[in-house]
C-alpha positions as CSV (number, residue, x, y, z in Angstrom):
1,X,23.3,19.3,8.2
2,X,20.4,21.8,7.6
3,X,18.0,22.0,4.3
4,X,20.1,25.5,3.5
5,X,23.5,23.1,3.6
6,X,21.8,20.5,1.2
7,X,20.4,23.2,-1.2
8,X,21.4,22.1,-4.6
9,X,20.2,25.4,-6.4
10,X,21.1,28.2,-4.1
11,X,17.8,28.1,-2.7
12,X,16.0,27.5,-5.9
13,X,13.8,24.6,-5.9
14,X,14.7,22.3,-9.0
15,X,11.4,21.5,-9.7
16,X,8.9,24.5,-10.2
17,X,6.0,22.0,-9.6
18,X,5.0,19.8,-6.9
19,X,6.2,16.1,-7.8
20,X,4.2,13.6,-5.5
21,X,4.2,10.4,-4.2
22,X,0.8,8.4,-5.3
23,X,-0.1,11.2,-8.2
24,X,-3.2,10.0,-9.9
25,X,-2.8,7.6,-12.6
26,X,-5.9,8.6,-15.1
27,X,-7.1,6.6,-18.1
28,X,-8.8,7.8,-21.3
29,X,-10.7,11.2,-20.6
30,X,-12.6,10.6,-23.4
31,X,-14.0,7.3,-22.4
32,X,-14.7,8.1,-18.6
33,X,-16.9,11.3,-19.6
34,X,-18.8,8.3,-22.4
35,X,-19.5,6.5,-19.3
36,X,-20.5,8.8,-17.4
37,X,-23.0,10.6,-19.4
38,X,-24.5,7.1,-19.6
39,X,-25.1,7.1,-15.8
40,X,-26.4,10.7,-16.1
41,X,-28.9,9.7,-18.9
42,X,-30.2,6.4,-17.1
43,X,-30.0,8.4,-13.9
44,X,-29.1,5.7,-11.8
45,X,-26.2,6.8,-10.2
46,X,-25.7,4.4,-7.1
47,X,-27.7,1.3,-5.3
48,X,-25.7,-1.2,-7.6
49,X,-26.2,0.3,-11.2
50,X,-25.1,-1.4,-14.1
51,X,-21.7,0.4,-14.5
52,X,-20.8,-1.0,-10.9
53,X,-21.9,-4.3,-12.0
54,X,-19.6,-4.7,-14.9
55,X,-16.8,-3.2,-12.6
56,X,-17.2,-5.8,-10.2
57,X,-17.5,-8.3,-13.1
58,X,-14.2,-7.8,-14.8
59,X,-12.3,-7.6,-11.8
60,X,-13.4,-10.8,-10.5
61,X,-12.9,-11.9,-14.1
62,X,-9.0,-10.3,-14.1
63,X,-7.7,-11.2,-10.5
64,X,-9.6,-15.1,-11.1
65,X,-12.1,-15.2,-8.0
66,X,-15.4,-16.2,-8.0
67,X,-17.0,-13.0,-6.7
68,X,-15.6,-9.1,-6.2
69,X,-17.8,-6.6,-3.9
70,X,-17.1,-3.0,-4.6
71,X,-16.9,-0.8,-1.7
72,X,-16.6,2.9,-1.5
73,X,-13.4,2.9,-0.1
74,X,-10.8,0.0,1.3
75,X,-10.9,0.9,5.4
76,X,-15.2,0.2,5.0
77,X,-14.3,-3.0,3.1
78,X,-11.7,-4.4,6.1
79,X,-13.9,-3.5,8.3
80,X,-16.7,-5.1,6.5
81,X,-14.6,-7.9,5.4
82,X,-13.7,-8.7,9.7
83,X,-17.4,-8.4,10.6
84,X,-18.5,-10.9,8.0
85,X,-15.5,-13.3,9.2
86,X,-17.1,-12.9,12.4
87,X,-13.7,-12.1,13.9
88,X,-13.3,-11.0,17.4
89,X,-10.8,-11.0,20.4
90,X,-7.7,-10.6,19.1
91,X,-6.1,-10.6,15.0
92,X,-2.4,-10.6,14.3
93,X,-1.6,-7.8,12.2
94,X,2.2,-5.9,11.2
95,X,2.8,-2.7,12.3
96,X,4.5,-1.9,9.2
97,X,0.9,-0.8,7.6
98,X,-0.7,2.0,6.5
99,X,-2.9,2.8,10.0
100,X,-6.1,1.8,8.3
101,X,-5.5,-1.9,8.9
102,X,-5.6,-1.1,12.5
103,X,-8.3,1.0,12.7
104,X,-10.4,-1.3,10.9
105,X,-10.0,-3.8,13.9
106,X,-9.7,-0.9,16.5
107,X,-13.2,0.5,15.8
108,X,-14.6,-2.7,16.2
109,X,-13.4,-3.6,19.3
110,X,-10.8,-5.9,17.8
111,X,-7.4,-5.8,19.3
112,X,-4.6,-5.7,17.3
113,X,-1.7,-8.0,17.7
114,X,1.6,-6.3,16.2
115,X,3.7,-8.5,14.6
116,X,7.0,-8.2,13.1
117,X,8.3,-8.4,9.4
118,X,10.4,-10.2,7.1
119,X,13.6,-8.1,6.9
120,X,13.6,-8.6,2.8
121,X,10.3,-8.3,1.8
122,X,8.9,-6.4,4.9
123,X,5.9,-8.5,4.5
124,X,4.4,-10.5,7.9
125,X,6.9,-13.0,9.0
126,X,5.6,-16.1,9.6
127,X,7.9,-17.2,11.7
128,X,6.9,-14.7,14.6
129,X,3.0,-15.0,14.3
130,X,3.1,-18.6,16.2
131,X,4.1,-16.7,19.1
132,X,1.5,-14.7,19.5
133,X,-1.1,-16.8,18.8
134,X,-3.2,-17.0,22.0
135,X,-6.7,-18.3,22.7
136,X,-8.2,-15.3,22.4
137,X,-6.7,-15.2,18.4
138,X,-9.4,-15.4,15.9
139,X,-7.5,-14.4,12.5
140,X,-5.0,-13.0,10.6
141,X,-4.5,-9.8,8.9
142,X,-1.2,-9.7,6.5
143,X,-0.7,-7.1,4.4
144,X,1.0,-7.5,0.8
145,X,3.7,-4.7,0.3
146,X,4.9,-2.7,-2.7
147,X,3.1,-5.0,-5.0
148,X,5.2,-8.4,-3.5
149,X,3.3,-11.1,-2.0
150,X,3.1,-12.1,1.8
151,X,4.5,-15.7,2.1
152,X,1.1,-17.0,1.5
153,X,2.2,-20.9,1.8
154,X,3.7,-20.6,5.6
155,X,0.7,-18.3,6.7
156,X,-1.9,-20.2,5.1
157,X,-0.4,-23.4,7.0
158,X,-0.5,-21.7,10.5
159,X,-4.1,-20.6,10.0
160,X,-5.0,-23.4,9.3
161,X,-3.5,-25.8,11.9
162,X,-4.4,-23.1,14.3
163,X,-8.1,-22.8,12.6
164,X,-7.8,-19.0,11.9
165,X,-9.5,-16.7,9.6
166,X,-6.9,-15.7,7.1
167,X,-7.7,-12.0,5.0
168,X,-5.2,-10.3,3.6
169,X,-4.8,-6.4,2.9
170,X,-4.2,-6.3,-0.7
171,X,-3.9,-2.5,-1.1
172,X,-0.6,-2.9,-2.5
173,X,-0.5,-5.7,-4.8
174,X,-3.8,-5.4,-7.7
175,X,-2.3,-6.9,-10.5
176,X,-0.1,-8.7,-9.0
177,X,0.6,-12.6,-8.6
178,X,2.4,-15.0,-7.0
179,X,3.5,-18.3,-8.2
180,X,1.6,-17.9,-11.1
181,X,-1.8,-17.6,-9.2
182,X,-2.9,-13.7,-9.1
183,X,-3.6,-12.0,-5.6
184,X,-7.1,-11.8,-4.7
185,X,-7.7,-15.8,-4.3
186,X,-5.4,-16.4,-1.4
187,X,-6.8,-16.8,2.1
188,X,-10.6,-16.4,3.3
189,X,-11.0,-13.2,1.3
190,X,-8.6,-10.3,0.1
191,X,-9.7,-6.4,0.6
192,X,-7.8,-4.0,-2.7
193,X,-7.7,-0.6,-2.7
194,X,-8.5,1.5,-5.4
195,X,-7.9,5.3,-3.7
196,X,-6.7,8.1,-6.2
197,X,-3.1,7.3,-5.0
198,X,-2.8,3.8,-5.9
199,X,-1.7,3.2,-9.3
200,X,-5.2,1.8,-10.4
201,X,-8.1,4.0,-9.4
202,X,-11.6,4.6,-8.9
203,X,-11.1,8.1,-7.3
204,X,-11.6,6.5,-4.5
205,X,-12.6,3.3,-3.7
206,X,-12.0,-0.7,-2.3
207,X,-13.6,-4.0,-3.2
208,X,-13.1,-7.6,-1.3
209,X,-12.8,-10.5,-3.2
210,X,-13.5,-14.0,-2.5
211,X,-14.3,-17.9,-3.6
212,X,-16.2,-17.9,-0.1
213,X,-20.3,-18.3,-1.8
214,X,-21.2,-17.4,2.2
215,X,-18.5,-14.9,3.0
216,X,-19.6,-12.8,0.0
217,X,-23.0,-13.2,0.7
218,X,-22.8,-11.7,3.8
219,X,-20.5,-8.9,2.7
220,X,-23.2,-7.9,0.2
221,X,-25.9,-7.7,2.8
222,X,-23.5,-5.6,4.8
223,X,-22.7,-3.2,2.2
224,X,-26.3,-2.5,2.2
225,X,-27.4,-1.8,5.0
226,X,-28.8,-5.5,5.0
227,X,-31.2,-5.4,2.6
228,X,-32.1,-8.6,1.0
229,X,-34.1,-7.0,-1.7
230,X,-36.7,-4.5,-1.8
231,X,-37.9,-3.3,2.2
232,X,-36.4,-6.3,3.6
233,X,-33.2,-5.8,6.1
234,X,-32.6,-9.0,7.7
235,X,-29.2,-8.4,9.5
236,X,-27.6,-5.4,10.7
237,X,-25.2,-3.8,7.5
238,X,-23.6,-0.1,6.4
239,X,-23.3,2.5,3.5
240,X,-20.2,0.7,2.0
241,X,-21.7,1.2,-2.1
242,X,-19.4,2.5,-4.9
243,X,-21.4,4.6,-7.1
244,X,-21.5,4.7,-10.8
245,X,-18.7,7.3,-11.4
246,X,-16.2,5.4,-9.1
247,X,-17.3,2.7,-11.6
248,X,-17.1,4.4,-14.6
249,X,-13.8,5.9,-13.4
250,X,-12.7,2.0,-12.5
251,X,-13.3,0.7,-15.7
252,X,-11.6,3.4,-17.9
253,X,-8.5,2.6,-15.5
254,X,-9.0,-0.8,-16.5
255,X,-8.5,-0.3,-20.2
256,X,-5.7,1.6,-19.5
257,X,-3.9,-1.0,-17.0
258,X,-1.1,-2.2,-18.6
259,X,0.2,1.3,-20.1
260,X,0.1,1.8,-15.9
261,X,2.2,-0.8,-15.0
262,X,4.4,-0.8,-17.9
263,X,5.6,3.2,-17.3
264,X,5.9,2.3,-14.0
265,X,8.3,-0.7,-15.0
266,X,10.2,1.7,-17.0
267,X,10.3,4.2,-14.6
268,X,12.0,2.0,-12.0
269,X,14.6,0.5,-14.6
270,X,15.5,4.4,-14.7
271,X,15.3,4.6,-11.4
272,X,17.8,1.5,-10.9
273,X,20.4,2.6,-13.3
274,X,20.8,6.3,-12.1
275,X,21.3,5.2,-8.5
276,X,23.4,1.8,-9.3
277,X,26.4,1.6,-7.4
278,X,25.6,4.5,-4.9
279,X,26.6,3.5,-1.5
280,X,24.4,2.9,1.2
281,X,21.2,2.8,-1.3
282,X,19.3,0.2,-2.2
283,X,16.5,-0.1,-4.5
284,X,14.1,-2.6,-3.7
285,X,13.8,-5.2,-6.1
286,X,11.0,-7.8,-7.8
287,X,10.7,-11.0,-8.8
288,X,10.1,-10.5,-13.0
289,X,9.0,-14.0,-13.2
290,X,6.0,-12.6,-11.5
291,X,3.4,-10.3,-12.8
292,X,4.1,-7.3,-10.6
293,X,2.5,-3.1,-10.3
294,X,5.3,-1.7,-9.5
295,X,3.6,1.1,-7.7
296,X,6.4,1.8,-5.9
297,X,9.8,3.5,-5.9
298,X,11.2,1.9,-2.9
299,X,14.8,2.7,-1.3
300,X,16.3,1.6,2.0
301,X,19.0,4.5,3.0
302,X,21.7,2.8,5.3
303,X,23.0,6.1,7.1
304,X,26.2,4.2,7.9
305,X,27.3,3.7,4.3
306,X,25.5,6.7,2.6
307,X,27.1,9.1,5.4
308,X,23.0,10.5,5.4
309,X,20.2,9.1,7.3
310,X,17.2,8.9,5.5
311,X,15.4,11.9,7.0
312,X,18.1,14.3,5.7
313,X,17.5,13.0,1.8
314,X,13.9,13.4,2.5
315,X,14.8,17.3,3.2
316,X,16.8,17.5,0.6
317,X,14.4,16.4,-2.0
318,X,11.3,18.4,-0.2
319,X,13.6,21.8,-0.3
320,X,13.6,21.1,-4.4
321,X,9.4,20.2,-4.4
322,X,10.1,16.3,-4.6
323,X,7.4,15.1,-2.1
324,X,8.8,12.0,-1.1
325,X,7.3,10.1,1.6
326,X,8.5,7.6,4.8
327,X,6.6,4.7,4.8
328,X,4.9,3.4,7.1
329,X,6.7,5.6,9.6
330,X,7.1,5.5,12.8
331,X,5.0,2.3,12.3
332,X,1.3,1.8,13.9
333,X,2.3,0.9,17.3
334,X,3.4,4.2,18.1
335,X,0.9,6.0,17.0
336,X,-2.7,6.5,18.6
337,X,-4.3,4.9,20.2
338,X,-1.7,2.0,20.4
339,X,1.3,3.7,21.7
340,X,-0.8,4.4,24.8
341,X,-2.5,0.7,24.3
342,X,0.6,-1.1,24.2
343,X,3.5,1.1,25.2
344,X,6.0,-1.6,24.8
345,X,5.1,-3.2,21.8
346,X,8.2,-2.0,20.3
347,X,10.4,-4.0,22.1
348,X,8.7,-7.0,19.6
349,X,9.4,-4.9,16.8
350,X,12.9,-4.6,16.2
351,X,12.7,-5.3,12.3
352,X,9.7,-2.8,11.7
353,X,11.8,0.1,13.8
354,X,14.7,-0.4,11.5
355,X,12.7,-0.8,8.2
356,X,10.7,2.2,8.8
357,X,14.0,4.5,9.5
358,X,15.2,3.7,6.4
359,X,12.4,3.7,3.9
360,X,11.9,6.7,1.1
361,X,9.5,6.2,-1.5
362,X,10.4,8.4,-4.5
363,X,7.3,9.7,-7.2
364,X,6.7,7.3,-10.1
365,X,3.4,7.0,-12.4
366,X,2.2,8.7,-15.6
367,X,2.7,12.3,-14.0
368,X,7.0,11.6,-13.9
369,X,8.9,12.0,-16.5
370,X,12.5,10.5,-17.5
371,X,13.5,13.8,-17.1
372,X,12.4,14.4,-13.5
373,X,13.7,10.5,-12.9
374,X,17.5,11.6,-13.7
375,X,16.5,15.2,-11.5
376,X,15.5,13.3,-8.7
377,X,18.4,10.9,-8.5
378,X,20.9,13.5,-9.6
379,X,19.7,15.1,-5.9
380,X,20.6,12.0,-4.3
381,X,23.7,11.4,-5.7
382,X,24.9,14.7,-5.3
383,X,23.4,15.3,-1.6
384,X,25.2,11.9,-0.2
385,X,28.0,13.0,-2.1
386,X,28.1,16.3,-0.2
387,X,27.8,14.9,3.0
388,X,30.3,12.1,2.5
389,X,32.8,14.9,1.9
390,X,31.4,17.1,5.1
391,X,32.3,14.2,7.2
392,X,35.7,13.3,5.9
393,X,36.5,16.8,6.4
394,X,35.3,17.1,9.7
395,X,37.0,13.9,10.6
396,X,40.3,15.8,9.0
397,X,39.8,18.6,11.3
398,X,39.9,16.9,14.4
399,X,42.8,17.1,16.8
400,X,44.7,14.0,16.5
401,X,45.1,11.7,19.9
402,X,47.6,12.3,22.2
């Protein structure tokens, strides 16, 4: 079935603006420009200035960690984060990741293990990172997804029987907890994102955050080129700094956190009731015991139900300007370098090749309406719809058996 077919509008897009994926949540206007006219009058507007230290203060204060290091974006702070953990040789890691977590090993020389998921939460699975534990294995990478939690008990257990360095990608998940206990203080050290498309922002931005005294020691050295105060470098380090409008931007999105998530909550109650009941859909669901982001709109398409595969809903909804997006397709192992790297590793990824067909993440955040919310789904209802219909009738129009 082409786009034309699944045209809704007679070629007329249903939505006469751009509806994205990760739209920029942003805070009190009023507030950020206070903030930052106080950075322009003190005219300190990097090297750790006092609107960076209050960031860094209230998140460690929020997520209930000892220390948080700002960085100027998340990638710097894995890759920061590893070479403080001194890790080396190999680092289990899921494919099912945004290719930063890769990369961050990658550049340094690091290889990356692919692991496979949890079918349900599509988070690491435990059960398969024994396996590929070998002695060359120094730590583990797992990254939290769509604001749920890794199974932080059962990987915590393995690292440390098998005394591995344990940091978790937490790009996903700010504001989120897990029995009780926010993410940020699980493992050796937890990297957050804070780019313009997460639902909490600093334009762009990262910080890693830790109970480790020595860990963020080090992390702060490296940040800085490894200066220890004023013409001293005592080990080698990077640019990593957030500057004072990242902060200032970072602390207006604090204020503003909880209208975030709550219009996010209510966007995907919307979300839930306009697709209830559609076959071959399903929307990704959270445990509301837990404090959760909900940062994304997440729906697994099963093409044998829904009579669609995924990839034709994401046409559909393009042709009408809604900018969905596949995540994490096709997955990092077959992309570059690693497809060439380990050609086969898809063989051991059976779980993250099926997850990543079927994934569509739909727009949510401040920028999305109710409105737009019953468009959207309207779209998908009526494009599965269509094609159920094309298929009975072609089924109808074939010769019967002799």
């Amino acid at each position: 079935m082409s786009i034309n077919q699944l045209a809704l509008f007679g070629g007329r897009p249903a939505f006469d603006r751009p509806l994205h994926v990760g739209r920029p949540n942003i805070g009190s206007r009023k507030r950020f420009f206070e903030l930052l006219e106080g950075a322009l009058d003190r005219g300190w507007l990097t090297n750790s200035g006092p609107l960076v230290d209050e960031f860094e203060k209230k998140v460690s204060d929020y997520v209930g960690v000892k220390h948080c290091v700002s960085i100027c974006n998340a990638t710097i702070a894995l890759e920061i984060a590893i070479r403080a953990a001194k890790l080396d040789g190999e680092v289990i890691v899921p494919s099912f990741t945004f290719v930063a977590t890769a990369h961050a090993l990658q550049w340094q020389r690091i290889t990356p293990v692919f692991c496979d998921i949890d079918p349900v939460t599509h988070c690491l699975d435990p059960a398969r990172v024994e396996a590929l534990i070998t002695p060359r294995t120094t730590g583990i990478i797992p990254v939290h997804l769509w604001s749920r939690p890794c199974n932080v008990e059962a990987l915590a257990e393995i690292a440390r029987r098998r005394n591995l360095t344990l940091i978790y990608d937490a790009a996903h998940a700010f504001g989120c907890s897990h029995n009780g206990k926010m993410v940020g203080g699980f493992g050796n050290a937890e990297v957050f994102s804070f780019h313009a498309t997460k639902f909490f922002n600093t334009f762009e931005g990262g910080a890693i955050v830790t109970n480790d005294d020595r860990l963020a020691a080090d992390v702060r050295l490296m940040r800085n080129f490894g200066f220890s105060g004023y013409d001293n470098v005592v080990s080698v380090g990077t640019n990593g700094k957030m500057c004072e409008a990242a902060a200032a931007m970072g602390l207006t999105s604090l204020e503003s956190l909880a209208q975030f998530v709550e219009t996010n909550r209510r966007n995907l109650e919307l979300y839930r009731r306009c697709l209830a009941r559609l076959p071959g859909v399903r929307l990704l669901t959270f445990d509301e015991d837990e404090r959760r982001n909900y940062q994304y709109v997440v729906l697994e398409i099963d093409e044998s139900t829904a009579d669609l595969h995924r990839d034709k809903v994401l046409a559909l909804l393009q042709a009408e300007n809604v900018l969905a997006r596949r995540y994490f397709w096709p997955g990092c192992h077959r992309m570059e370098p690693y497809k060439t790297l380990f050609p086969n590793a898809g063989s051991l990824l059976p779980v993250t090749e099926g997850v990543a067909d079927r994934i569509l993440v739909l727009p949510t955040g401040t920028g999305v309406t109710s409105q737009d919310i019953e468009t959207i789904c309207g779209l998908i209802r009526k494009g599965i719809k269509q094609s159920g219909d094309l298929r009975t009738l072609q089924r109808a129009s074939e010769p019967l058996p002799r």
